[in-house]
Steps between C-alpha positions, in 0.01 A plus 500: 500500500678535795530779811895606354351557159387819686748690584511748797527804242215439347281421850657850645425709193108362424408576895703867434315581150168320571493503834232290664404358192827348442398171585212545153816611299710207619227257420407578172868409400574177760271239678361649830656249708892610360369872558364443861882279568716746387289766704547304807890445423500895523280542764729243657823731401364759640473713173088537534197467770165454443183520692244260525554337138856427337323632158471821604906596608698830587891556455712519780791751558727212461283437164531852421836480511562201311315631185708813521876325529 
């Protein structure tokens, strides 16, 4: 598997319905290491933030916003 196979949709809407334990969610279905890319690649795009650890993530407005076009 690779970081496209998951798709910014799917990133956005586990970290709005599970919140911080997106990254759990997003595991159980891909390899951590595709779950913690595609994280950064929206981290990087400005869609999420995160504290301390990328497995524990928060939505941006801009995220917000691109789960409700």
């Amino acid at each position: 598997m690779k970081r496209s196979d998951l798709s910014t949709r799917e990133v956005l809407t586990a970290i709005r319905e599970h919140q911080f334990n997106a990254f759990q969610v997003l595991a159980s279905k891909y390899p951590s290491k595709v779950v913690r890319a595609a994280l950064t690649r929206e981290a990087k795009a400005g869609r999420l933030e995160y504290g301390v650890s990328l497995d524990r993530p928060w939505l941006t407005p801009h995220g917000e916003r691109q789960l409700d076009a």
